[in-house]
N, C-alpha and C positions, 0 to 999 in steps of 0.2 A: 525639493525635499533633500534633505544632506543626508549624508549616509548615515551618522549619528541616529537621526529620527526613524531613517529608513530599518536601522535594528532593534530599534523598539518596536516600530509596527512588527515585524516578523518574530520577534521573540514573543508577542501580548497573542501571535496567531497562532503560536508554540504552543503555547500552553494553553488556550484555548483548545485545541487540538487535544492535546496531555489529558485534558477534565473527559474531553470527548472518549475517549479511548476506554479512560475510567469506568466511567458511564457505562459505556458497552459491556464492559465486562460485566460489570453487577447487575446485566441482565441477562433474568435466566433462560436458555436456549437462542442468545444472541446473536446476531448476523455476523460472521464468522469476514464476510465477505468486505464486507463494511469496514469492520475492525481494520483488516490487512490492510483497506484503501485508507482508512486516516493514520496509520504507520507510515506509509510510503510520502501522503504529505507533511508526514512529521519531519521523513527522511531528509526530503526535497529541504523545506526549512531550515533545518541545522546545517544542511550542506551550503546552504545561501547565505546564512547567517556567519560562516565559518568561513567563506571565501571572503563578505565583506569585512569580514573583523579583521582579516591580515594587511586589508590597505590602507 
């Protein structure tokens, strides 16, 4: 897999991620808990996405 392809998979898992977040919010009395875990691997992503974008 080249790095190329390897930032699409991780950007298509971003935003996957992004709809997910979405989603939680527009539910009412939503798991709070959940939420903050798909932030932290949104975090994870763009940090991995942004180390490989520089090489």
């Amino acid at each position: 897999m080249t790095i190329a392809s390897h930032l699409v998979e991780l950007r298509k898992k971003h935003d996957a991620l992004t709809e997910m977040v979405e989603q939680a919010h527009r539910i009412p009395g939503g798991d709070d808990l959940k939420i903050a875990d798909l932030k932290k691997q949104k975090l994870r992503l763009k940090e991995e996405i942004a180390r490989l974008s520089q090489h």
